[in-house]
N, C-alpha and C positions, 0 to 999 in steps of 0.2 A: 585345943584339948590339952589338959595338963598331965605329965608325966605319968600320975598315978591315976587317970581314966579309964573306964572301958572303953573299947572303940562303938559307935554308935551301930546300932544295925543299919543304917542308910550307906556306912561305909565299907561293909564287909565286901569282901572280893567274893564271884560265885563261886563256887568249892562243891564237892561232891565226891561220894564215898560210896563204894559197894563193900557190905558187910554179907557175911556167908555163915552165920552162926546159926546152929538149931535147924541145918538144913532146908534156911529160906535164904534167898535175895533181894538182901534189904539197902536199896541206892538209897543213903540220905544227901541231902539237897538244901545249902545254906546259902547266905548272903545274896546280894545284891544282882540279878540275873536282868538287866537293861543292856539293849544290842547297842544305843549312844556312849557307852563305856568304852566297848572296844577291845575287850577283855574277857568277851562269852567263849569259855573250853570248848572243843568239840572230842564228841565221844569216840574215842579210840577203836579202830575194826577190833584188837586183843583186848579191848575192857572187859569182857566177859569171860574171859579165858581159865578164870579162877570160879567161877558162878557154879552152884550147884545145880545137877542135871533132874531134869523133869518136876522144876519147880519155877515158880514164874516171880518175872520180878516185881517188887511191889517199894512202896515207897512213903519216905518220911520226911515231909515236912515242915516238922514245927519252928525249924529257923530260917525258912525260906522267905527273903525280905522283896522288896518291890519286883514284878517281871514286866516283860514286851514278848515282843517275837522273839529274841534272844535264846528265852526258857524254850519257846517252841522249836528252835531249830535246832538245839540243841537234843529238843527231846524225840526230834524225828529222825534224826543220826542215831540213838539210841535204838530207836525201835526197829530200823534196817537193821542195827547189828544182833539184835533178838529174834529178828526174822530169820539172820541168816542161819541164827546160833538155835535153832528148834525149839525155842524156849516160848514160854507164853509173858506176856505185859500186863500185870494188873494196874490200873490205872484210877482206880479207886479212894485213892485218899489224898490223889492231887486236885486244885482248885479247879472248881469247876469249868470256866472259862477255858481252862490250859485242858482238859480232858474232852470239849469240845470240837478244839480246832486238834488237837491231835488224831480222833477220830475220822474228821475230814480225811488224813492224809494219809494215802497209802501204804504198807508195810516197807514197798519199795518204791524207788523214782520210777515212772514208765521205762522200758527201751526205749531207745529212737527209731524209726521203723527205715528201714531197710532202705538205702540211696540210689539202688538200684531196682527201678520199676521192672516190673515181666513184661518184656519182650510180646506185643502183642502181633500174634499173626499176623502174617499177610494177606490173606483174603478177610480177615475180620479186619483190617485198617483200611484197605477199599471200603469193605461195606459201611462202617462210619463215617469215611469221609464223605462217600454219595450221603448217605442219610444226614449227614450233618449239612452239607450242600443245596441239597431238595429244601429242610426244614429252614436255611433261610434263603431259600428262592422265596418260599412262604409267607415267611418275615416278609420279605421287601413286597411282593407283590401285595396284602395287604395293607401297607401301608401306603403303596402308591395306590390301591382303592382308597383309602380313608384321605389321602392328601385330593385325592382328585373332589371327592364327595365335598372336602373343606374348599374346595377351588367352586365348585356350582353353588356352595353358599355363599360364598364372598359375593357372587354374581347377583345373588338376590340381597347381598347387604346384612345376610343374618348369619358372618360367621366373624370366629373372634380374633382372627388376624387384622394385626395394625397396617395402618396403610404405611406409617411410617417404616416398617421395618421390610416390608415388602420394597418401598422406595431406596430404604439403604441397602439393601443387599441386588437391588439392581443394579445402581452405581456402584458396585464393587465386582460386580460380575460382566456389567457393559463398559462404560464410559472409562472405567478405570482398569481394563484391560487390552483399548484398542494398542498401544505401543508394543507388546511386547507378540500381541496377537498379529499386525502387520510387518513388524520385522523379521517372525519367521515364516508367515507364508511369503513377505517378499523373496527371500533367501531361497526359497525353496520354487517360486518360482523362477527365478534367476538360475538354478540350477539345473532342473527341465531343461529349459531354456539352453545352456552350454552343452548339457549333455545332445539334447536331441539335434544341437547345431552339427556337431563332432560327426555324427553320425548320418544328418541328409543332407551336409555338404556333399558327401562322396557319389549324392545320388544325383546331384543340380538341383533338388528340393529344399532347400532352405524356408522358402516360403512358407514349407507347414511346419514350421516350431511353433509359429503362432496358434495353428491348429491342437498342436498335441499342449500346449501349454494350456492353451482353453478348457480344452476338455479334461488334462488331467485334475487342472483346478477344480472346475465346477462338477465334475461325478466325482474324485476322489480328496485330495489330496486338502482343499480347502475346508469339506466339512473334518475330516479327520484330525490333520493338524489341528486346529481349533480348538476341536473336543478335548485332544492330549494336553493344549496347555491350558486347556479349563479345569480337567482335573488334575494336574498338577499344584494349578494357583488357586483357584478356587473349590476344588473338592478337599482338597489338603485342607483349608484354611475352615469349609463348614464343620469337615470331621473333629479337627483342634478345637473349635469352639464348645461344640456340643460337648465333648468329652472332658472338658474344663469347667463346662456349667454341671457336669456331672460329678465331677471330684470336690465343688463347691457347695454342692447337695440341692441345686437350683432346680435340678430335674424334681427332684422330692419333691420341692415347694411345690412345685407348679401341679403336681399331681394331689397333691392333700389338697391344694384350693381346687380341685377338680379341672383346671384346665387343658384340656390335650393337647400333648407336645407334638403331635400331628398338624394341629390348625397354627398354634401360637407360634411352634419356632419349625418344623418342616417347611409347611405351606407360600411361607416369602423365600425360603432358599430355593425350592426346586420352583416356584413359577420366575423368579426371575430369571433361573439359567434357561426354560423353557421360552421365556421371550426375546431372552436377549440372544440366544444362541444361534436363531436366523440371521440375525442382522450382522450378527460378528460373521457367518458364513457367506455374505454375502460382500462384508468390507475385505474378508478373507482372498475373496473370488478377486476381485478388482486388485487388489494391493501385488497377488501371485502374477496375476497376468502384466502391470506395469511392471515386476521384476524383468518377466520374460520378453516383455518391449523395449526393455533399455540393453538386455545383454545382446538380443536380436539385431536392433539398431545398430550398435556398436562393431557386434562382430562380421555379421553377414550384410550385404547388400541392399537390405530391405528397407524401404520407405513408411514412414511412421501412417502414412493414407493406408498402403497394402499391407501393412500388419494389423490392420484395425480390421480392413476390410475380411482379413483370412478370418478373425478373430470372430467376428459378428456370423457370420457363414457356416462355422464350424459345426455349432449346436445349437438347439433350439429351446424353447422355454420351458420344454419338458424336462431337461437336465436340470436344470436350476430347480421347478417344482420336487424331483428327487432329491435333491440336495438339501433341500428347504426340511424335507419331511425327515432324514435323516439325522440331522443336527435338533431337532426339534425330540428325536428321540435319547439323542447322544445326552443333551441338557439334562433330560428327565430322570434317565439311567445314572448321571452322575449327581446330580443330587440328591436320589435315595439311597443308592449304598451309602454315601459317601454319610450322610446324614445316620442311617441305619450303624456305621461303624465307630460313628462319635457317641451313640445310645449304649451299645454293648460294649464299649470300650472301662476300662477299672477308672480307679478312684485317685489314684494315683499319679505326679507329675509323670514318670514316666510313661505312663497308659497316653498319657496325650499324644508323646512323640510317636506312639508305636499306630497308636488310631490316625495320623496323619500320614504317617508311613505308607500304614495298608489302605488307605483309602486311594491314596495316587495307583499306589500298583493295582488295586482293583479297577479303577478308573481306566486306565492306561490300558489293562489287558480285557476289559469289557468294553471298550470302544472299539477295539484292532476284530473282536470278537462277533460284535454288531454288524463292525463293518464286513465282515464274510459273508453275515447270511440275507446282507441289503446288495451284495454283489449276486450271489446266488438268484433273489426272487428279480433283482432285473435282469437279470439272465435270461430266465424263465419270462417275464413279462414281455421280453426282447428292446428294453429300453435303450 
C-alpha cells in the first residue's frame, strides 16, 4: 500500500463508538470484527455510563467489515451490561445472522448452582438406601432368572451363547486359578492346624487337629476362602471387562443388533464360576487338610496312617454335599452382581476401576453374608 492510500476495509481494526445525540444510543461499529485477529475489544462494565436513560440502544452499521464469533462475544458483553444498566437493546439493523445467535444468548451467564447440596435427612437417607437396595435385589434377581432361562436354552441348543466363550471364561475361573486358590487354603489349613495343636496338646488330644482341620475345611473355611478369592480375581476382572465394553459403546452395539447381554456375555461368566466353583471347593478341601497334615506330622506325634484315619472318620459325605451346594451358590452370587456392576457402571476409564472396586467388596461382603444364613439353616436342619 503506497503512502498516499486509503487503508483497505479487510484491514481496519474493530472500533466502536457510542454516540448520545438527540437522546438515542447510537453504538457504531467499524472494521474488521474476526476472533483469528486477536484484537476483538471487550465491552467495558462503565461503557454505558454516559448512555441516555429510558432509551435503548440501537445500532450502525454501514462500515462494519468481515465478522465470526468475535462480533458475538463481543456483543454479548454488551448486552450483560445493558441488562444490568435497565436499558433495552434494539438489535434491529444488525446482520441478520449476528441477531440470531445473539437472541439464543441470555441477557446473563447462568449462576453456577450452589456446591453445597441440602443436607438430606436421616430417615429419608435410610429410606433411599433400602429402596435403592431392594430395587437392585430386583435388578440382580431378574437377571439371574433371564441368565438361568439363557442356561435351559443352551441345554436345548437354542441359545446364543458361544461355546467358545463359555470355554474361555472357564479356564480363567478354573484351571487358571488353581495356584493361588491352593496356596491359601493350604496356609489356612496349616494354620487350623497350629493353632488347634497349641491348644489340644494341653489336653493329650492332639490326634483331633485332624478332626477339627477336616471339618473346618469341608463345612467352612474351604468353600468360603475360595469364594473370597474368586471374587477378588475373577469378579473384579468380569466387572472391569463389562464396564469397559461399556465405555467402548459395545454394550450399545450389541443391543441395536438385538442381542441380549444376558445370554451373550452374562451367561459364560456366571455358568462357569457355577461349574467350576465345586471343584475348586473340593481341590480347596484336599490342598487345607495336607496343610494341616504336614504341620500336624511335624509338630505333634502323629503318624501320617492316624491322621488320615482321624480325617476320614471325622465327617461324612453329607458335609461335603453342603459344601458343594454352598459354593455352587457362592459362584452364582458372584457372577451376577459382579456382572450387574460392570452394566450400571459409567463410561468413563475411571468408572472401570471404581466397578472393579465395588464388585470385590460386594463379593467379599455377600459371600461372609451367604455364609451366615447357610450356617443358620444347618443349624436348623441339624447338619
Amino acid at each position: 500500500m503506497g503512502h498516499g492510500d486509503a487503508p483497505k476495509e479487510n484491514d481496519k481494526p474493530p472500533q466502536w463508538r457510542l454516540d448520545t445525540q438527540n437522546d438515542a444510543n447510537l453504538l457504531t461499529l467499524s472494521g474488521v470484527w474476526l476472533a483469528r485477529t486477536g484484537n476483538i475489544p471487550q465491552f467495558p462494565d462503565d461503557g454505558l455510563k454516559n448512555a441516555r436513560p429510558h432509551s435503548a440502544v440501537k445500532f450502525d452499521t454501514h462500515d462494519l467489515g468481515a465478522w465470526d464469533t468475535g462480533l458475538v462475544a463481543f456483543l454479548w458483553d454488551l448486552k450483560r451490561v445493558v441488562h444490568d444498566a435497565g436499558l433495552s437493546l434494539d438489535i434491529q439493523t444488525l446482520p441478520p445472522p449476528v441477531r440470531q445467535l445473539l437472541e439464543l444468548l441470555p441477557d446473563a451467564p447462568e449462576t453456577p448452582p450452589n456446591p453445597h447440596a441440602k443436607r438430606t435427612p436421616f430417615l429419608e437417607a435410610i429410606g433411599d438406601s433400602t429402596l435403592a437396595s431392594l430395587t437392585e435385589v430386583g435388578v440382580v434377581t431378574e437377571l439371574g432368572v433371564e441368565t438361568a432361562r439363557g442356561g435351559f436354552l443352551a441345554l436345548l441348543g437354542r441359545s446364543r451363547m458361544r461355546f467358545v466363550d463359555l470355554l474361555s471364561n472357564t479356564n480363567d475361573a478354573g484351571p487358571s486359578a488353581l495356584l493361588i486358590v491352593g496356596v491359601v487354603n493350604f496356609l489356612v489349613g496349616a494354620i487350623l492346624a497350629f493353632v488347634g495343636a497349641v491348644e489340644l496338646q494341653k489336653f493329650a488330644a492332639g490326634i483331633y487337629v485332624a478332626s477339627l482341620v477336616g471339618i473346618a475345611m469341608v463345612r467352612e473355611m474351604a468353600a468360603v476362602m475360595t469364594a473370597i478369592i474368586m471374587a477378588g480375581r475373577t469378579g473384579g476382572a468380569y466387572a472391569a471387562r463389562i464396564s469397559t465394553m461399556q465405555g467402548n459403546e459395545e454394550i450399545d452395539a450389541l443391543n441395536v443388533f438385538g442381542i441380549p447381554t444376558s445370554t451373550y456375555l452374562i451367561l459364560p461368566s456366571v455358568l462357569s464360576l457355577i461349574v467350576t466353583m465345586p471343584f475348586l471347593y473340593l481341590y480347596g478341601c484336599l490342598i487345607g487338610m495336607l496343610g494341616g497334615f504336614v504341620v500336624a506330622v511335624s509338630m505333634l506325634s502323629i503318624t501320617a496312617a492316624g491322621y488320615f484315619h482321624q480325617t476320614v472318620t471325622a465327617f461324612g459325605i453329607g458335609q461335603f454335599i453342603f459344601g458343594f451346594i454352598k459354593s455352587i451358590v457362592f459362584g452364582a452370587f458372584i457372577g451376577l452382581t459382579s456382572c450387574r456392576i460392570g452394566l450400571k457402571a459409567g463410561r468413563s476409564a475411571a468408572d472401570v476401576g471404581i466397578a472393579a472396586t465395588r464388585a470385590v467388596v460386594v463379593g467379599i461382603v455377600g459371600v461372609i453374608a451367604i455364609d451366615a444364613v447357610f450356617a443358620v439353616i444347618a443349624d436348623a436342619l441339624g447338619i
